[in-house]
C-alpha positions as CSV (number, residue, x, y, z in Angstrom):
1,X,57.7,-25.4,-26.4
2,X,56.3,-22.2,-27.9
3,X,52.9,-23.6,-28.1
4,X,52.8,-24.4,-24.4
5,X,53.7,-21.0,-23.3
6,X,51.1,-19.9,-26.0
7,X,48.8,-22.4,-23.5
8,X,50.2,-21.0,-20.4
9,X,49.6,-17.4,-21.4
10,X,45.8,-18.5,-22.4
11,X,45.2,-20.9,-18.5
12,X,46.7,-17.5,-16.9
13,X,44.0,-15.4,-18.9
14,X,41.5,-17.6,-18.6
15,X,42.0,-17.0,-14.5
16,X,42.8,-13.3,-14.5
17,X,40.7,-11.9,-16.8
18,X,37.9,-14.1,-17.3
19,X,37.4,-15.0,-13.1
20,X,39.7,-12.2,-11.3
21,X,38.3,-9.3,-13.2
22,X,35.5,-10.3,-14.6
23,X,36.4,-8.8,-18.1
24,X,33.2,-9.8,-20.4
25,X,35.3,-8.2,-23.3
26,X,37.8,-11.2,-22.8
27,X,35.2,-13.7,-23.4
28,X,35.2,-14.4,-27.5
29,X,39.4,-14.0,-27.6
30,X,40.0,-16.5,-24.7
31,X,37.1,-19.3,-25.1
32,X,36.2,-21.1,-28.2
33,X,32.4,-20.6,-29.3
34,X,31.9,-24.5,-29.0
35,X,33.3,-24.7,-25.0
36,X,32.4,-26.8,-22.7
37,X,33.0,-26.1,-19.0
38,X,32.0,-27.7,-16.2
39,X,33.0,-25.9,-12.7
40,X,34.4,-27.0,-9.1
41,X,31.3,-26.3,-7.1
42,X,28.6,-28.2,-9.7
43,X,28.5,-31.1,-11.8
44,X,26.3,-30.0,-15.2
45,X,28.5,-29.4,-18.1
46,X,28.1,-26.1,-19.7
47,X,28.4,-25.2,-23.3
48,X,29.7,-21.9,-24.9
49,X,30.5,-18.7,-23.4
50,X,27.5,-17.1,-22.2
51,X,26.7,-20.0,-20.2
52,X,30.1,-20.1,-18.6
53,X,29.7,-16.3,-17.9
54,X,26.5,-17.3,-15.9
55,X,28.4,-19.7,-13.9
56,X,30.9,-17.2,-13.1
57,X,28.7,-14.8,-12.0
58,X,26.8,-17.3,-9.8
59,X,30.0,-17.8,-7.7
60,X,31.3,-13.8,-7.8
61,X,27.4,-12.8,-5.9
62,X,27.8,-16.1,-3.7
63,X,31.6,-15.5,-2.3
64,X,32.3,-11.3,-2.3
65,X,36.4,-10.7,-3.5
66,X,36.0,-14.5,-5.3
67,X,39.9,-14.8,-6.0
68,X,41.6,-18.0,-8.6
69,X,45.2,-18.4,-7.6
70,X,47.4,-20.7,-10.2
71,X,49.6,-23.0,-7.9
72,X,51.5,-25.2,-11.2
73,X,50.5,-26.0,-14.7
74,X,51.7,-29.3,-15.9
75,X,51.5,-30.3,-19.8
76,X,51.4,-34.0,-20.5
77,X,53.3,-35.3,-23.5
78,X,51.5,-38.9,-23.6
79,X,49.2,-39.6,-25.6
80,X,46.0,-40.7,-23.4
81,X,42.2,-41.0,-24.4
82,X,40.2,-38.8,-22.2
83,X,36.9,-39.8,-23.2
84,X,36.4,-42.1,-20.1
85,X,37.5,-39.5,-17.4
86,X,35.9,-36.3,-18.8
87,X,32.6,-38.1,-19.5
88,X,30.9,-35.6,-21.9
89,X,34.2,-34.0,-22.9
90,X,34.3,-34.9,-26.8
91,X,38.5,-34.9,-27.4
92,X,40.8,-37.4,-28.8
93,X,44.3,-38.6,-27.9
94,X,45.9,-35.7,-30.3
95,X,43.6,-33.0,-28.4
96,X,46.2,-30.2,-26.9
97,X,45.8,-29.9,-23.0
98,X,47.5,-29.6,-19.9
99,X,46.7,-30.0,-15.7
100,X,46.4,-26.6,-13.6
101,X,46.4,-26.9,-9.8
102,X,44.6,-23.9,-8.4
103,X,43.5,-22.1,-5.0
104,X,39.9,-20.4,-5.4
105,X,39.2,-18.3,-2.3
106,X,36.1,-16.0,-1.1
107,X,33.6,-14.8,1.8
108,X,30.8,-16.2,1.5
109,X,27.7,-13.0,1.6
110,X,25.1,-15.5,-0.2
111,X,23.6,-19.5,-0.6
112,X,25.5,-21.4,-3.2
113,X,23.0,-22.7,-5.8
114,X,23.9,-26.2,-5.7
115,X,23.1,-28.5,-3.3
116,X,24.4,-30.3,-0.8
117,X,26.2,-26.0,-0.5
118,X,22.8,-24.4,-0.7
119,X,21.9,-25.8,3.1
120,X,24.5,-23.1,3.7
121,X,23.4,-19.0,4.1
122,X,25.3,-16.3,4.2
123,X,27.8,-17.4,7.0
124,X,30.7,-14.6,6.2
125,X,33.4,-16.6,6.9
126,X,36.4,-16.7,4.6
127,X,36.7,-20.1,1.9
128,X,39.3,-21.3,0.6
129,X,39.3,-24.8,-1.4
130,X,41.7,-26.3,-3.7
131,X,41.0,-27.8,-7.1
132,X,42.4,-30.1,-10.4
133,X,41.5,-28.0,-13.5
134,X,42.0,-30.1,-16.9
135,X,42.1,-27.8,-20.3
136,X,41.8,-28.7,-24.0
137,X,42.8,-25.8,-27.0
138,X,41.8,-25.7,-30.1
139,X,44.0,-23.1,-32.0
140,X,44.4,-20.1,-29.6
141,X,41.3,-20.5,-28.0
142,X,40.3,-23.0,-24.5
143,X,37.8,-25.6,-26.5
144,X,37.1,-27.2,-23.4
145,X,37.3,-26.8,-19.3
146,X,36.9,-29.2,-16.4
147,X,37.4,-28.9,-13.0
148,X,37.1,-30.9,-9.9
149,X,36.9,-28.9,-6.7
150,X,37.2,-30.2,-3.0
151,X,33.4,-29.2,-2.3
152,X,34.1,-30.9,1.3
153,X,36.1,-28.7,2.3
154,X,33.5,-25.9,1.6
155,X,31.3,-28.0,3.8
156,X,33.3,-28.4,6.2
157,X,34.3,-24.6,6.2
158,X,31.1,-23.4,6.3
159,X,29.8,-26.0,9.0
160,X,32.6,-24.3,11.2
161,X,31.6,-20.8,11.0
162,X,27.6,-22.1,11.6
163,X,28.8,-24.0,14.7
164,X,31.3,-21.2,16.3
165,X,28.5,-18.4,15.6
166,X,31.2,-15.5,15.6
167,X,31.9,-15.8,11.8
168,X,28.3,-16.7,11.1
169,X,25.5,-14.7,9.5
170,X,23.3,-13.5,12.8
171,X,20.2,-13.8,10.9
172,X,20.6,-17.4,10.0
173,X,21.9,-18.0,13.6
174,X,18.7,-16.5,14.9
175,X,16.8,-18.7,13.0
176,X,18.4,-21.9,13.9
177,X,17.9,-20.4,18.0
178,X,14.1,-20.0,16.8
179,X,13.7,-23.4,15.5
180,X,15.5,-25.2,18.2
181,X,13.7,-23.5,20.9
182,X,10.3,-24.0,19.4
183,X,11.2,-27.7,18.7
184,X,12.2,-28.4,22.6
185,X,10.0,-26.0,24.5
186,X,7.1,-26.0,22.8
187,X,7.0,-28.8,20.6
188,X,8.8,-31.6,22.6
189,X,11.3,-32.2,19.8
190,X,14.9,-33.2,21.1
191,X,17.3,-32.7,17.9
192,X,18.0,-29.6,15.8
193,X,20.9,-30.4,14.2
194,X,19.5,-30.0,10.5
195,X,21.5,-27.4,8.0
196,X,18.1,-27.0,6.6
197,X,14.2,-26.8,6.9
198,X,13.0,-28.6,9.1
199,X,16.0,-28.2,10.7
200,X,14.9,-30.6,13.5
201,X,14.2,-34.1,14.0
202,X,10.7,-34.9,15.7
203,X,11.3,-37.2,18.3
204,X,7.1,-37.7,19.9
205,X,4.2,-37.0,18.4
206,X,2.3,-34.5,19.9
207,X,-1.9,-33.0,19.0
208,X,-0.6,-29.8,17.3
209,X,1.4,-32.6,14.2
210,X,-2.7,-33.3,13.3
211,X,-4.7,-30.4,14.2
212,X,-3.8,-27.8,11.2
213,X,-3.9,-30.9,8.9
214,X,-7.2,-31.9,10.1
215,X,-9.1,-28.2,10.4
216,X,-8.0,-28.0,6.9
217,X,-9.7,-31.0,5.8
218,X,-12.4,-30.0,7.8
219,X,-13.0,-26.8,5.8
220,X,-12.3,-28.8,2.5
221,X,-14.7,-31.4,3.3
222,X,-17.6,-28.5,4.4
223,X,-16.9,-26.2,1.2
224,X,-17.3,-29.2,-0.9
225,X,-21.0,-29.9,1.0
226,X,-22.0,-26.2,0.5
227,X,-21.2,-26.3,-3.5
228,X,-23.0,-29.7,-4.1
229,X,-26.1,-28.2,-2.3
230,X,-25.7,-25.2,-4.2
231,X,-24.9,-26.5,-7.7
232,X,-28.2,-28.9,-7.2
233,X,-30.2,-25.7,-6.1
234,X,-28.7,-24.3,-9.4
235,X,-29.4,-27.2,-11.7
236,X,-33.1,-27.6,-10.6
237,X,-33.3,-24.3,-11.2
238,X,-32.7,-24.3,-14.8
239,X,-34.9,-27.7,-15.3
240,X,-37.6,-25.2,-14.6
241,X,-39.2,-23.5,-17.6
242,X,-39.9,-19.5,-16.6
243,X,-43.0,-18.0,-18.6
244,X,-41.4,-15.4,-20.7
245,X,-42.9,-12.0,-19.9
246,X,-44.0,-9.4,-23.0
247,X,-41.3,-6.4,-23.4
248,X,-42.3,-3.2,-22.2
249,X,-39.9,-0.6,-23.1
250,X,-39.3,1.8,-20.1
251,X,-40.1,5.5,-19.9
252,X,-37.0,7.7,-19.3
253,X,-36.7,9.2,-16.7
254,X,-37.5,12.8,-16.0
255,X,-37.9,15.4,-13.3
256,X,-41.5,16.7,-13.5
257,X,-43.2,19.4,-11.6
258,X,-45.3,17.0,-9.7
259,X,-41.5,15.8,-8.1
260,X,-40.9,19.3,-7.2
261,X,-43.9,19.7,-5.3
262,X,-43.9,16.4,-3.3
263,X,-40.3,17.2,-2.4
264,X,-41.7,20.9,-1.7
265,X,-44.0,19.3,0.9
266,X,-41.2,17.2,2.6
267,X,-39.4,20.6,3.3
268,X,-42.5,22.4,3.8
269,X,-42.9,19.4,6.5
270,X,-39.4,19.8,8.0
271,X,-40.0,23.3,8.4
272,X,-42.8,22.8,10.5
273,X,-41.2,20.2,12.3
274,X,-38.8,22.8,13.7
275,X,-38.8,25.1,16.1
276,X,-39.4,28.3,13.7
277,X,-42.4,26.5,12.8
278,X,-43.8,25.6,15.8
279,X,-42.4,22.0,15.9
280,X,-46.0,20.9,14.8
281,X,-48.0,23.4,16.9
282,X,-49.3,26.4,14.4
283,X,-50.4,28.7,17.8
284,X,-46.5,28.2,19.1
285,X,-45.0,29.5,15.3
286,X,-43.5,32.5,15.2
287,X,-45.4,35.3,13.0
288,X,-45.3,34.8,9.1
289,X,-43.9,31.1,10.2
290,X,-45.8,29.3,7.3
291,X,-45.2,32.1,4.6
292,X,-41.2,32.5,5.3
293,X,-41.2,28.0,5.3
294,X,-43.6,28.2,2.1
295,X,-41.4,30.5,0.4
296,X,-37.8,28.7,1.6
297,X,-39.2,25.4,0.4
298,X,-40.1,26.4,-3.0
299,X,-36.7,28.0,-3.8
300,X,-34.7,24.9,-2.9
301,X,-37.7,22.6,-4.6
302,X,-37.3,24.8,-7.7
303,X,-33.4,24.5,-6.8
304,X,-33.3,21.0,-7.7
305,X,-35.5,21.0,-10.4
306,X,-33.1,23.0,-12.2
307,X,-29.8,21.7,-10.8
308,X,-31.2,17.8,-10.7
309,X,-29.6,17.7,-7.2
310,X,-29.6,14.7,-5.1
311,X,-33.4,15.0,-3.0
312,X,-31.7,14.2,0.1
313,X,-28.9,16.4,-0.5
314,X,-31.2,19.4,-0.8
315,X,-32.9,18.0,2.2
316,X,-30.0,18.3,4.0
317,X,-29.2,21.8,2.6
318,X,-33.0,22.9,4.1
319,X,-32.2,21.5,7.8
320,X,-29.2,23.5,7.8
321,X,-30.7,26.6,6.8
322,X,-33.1,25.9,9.3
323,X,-30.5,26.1,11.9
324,X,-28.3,28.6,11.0
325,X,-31.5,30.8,11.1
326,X,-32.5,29.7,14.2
327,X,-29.1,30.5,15.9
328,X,-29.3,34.1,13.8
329,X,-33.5,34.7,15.2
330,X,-31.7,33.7,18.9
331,X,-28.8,36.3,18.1
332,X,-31.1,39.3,17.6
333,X,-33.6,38.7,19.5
334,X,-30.5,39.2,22.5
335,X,-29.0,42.1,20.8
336,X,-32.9,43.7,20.8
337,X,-33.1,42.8,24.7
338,X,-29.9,44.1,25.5
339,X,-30.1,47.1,23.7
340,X,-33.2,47.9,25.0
341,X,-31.4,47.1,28.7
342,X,-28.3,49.1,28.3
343,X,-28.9,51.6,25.4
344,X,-32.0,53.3,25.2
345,X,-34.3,52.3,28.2
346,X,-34.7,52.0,32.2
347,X,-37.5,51.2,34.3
348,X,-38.7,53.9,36.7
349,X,-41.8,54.5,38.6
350,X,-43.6,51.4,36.6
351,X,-42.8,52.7,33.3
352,X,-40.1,53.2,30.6
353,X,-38.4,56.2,30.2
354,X,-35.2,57.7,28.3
355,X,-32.0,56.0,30.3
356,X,-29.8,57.9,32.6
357,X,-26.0,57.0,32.3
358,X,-26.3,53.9,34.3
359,X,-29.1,52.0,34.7
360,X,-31.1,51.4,37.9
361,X,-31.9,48.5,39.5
362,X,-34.8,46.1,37.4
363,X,-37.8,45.5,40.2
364,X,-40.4,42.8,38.5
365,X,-42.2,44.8,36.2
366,X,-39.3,45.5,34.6
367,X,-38.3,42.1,33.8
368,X,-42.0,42.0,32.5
369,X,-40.7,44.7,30.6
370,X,-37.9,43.3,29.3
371,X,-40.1,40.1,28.3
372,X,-42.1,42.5,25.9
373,X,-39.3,44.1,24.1
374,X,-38.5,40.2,23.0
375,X,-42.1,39.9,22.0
376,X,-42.1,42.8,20.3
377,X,-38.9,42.0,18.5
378,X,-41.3,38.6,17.2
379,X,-43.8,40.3,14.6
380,X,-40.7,41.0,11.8
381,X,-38.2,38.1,13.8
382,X,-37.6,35.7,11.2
383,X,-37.0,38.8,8.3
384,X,-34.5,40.3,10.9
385,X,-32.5,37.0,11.4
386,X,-32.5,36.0,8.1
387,X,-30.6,39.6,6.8
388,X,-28.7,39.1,9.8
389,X,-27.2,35.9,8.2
390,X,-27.2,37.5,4.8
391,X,-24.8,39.9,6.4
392,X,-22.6,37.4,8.0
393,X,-22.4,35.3,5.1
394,X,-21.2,38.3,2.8
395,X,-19.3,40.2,4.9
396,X,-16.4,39.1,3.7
397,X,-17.2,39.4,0.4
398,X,-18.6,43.0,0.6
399,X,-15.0,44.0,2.5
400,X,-13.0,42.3,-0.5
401,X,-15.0,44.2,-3.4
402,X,-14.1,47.9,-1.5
403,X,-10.5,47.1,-0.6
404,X,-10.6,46.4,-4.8
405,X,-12.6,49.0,-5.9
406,X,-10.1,51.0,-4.0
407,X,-7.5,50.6,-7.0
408,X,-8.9,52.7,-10.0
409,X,-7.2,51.1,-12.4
410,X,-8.7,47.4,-11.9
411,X,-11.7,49.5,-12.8
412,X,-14.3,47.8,-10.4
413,X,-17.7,48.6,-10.0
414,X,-18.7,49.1,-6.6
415,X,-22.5,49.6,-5.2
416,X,-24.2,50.4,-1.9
417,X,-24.9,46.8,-0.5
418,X,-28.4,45.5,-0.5
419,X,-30.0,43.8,2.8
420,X,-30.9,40.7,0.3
421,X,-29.8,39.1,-2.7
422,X,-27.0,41.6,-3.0
């Protein structure tokens, strides 16, 4: 009788430690390198310990706080061939064993992987099933395992919490609403009753069963016209001998002079174009019009002959210059006209003379005056506006380099700035 509390102690391991716990340590001293298990919940017969770990860890993700309760253990002392019962089970008569009656018991959080279970989601409801578990030992060790669960019972279980909703998954609920709605509202199907995809049972046929199969076809069929009619395009193609041409090797690339001056002439063009140059009209040009554009469009020409920047991008560059001297020839030309108003000058008796503190009243000739002291602002205009932008563009960096130079000991160089260039 020791030996069949030596098989008790290992049945009670093989539960506690092996499913309870799930103590991979346990694995080698409890199960015999040759087992062969086969579970409640599947019928494929496993065969040593890492596949029987596999298994177990199957059921632990499918059912959360998986729990193996041992109701009796009964040891049989006749002497009976199992080779017809346990089908792939390889034991003889003398082969130690005994019966366990267990309770295994979970929530189910996840699809079991074996069908008919697998038609079953997540329902969260509580299982419970009871089970016949036959063992075989070989020394100290479990040689061999089979069990035989009520997998009905599961079923049925897991039916229930489908059917009453409050113990189901929501998600999987949803889902079966979806399908059922879709089937009798907009499909004119009558039964949804299916655990599993479809999940409903077509009772008419309606247009939208053939249209998706037939656009596809469709498609197929007109793909397949295109290729042929391009693969005989292709094929007649290459019946065709092509006269093979002499090599020439090709000249690289390089920027010349002559590319500098044709892209000098767009400028020079663009220049004119605007409204510094006249926009096309030399008498409407402001003075030394075509020297300033001549001498702008041979910098950036010479620009990107030296930098090998993009034509257009240079381009681009030049029409922006353009502007912002435009808006800069508009800015002094106001600040002339308005000094010339408020500063220094007032009309009196048809004639200019030094300003009083406020200024009188303009009659007509004055605002002929006024007229001009613009014009006369026009001879050195473009020289004027174009410092003027020198100055806003460096202002900035003029304050920075005398707040620096302020320090001695950074030991900056500071000079007088210069109207250009500087």
């Amino acid at each position: 009788m020791d030996a069949h509390r030596d098989y008790l102690a290992l049945v009670t391991a093989f539960y506690e430690d092996l499913w309870n716990k799930a103590d991979d340590e346990a694995l080698r001293r409890i199960l015999a390198p040759e087992v062969q298990f086969k579970g409640s919940t599947e019928c494929q017969v496993r065969c040593g310990p890492e596949a029987f770990r596999d298994y177990r860890n199957a059921i632990r993700s499918t059912l959360a706080n998986y729990t193996c309760t041992i109701l009796d253990v009964t040891f049989s002392t006749q002497s009976v061939s199992y080779s017809d019962v346990l089908g792939a089970f390889a034991v003889d008569a003398t082969t130690p064993h005994c019966v366990a009656r267990v309770k295994f018991s979970g929530r189910h959080v996840a699809a079991f992987h074996v069908p008919p279970l697998n038609a079953f989601e997540a329902t969260g409801a509580e299982l419970s099933w009871l089970g016949v578990a036959y063992f075989f030992f070989s020394g100290s060790q479990i040689r061999g395992v089979w069990v035989m669960g009520d997998v009905a019972a599961i079923y049925e279980q897991s039916w229930t919490a489908v059917a009453n909703g409050s113990t189901g998954d929501l998600r999987q609920a949803t889902r079966y609403a979806v399908n059922a709605w879709g089937g009798v509202l907009m499909r004119g199907h009558d039964c949804c009753v299916l655990l599993a995809a479809p999940y409903c049972y077509a009772q008419k046929t309606d247009i939208f069963d053939f249209a998706i199969p037939v656009l596809v076809l469709f498609f197929i069929l007109l793909f397949l016209c295109v290729s042929s009619k391009s693969c005989a395009l292709w094929l007649k193609q290459l019946g065709k001998k092509v006269p093979e041409e002499p090599y020439h090797p090709k000249e690289p690339l390089v920027a010349t002079p002559q590319s500098a001056l044709d892209l000098e002439q767009k400028l020079l063009a663009i220049w004119e174009a605007s409204c510094l140059g006249g926009k096309g009209d030399p008498n409407k040009a402001l003075p030394k019009s075509r020297e300033w554009g001549r001498a702008a469009a041979s910098l950036f020409a010479s620009i990107k002959l030296g930098f090998d920047f993009q034509a257009d991008s240079v381009c681009n560059q030049f029409e922006h210059l353009i502007s912002l001297w435009r808006s800069h020839a508009a800015v002094v030309t106001d600040r002339a006209v308005q000094d010339a108003y408020v500063n220094r000058w007032r009309w009196s008796s048809g004639s200019w003379s030094e300003a009083a503190t406020e200024p009188t009243r303009m009659d007509i000739n004055g605002t002929k005056a006024l007229q001009r002291a613009a014009a006369d602002c026009e001879p050195e205009l473009l020289q004027d506006a174009l410092e003027d932008l020198h100055r806003d563009l460096l202002e900035g960096l003029h304050q920075w380099r005398a707040r620096l130079s302020a320090y001695p000991e950074l030991e900056v160089r500071w000079e007088e700035r210069r109207m250009l260039g500087g």
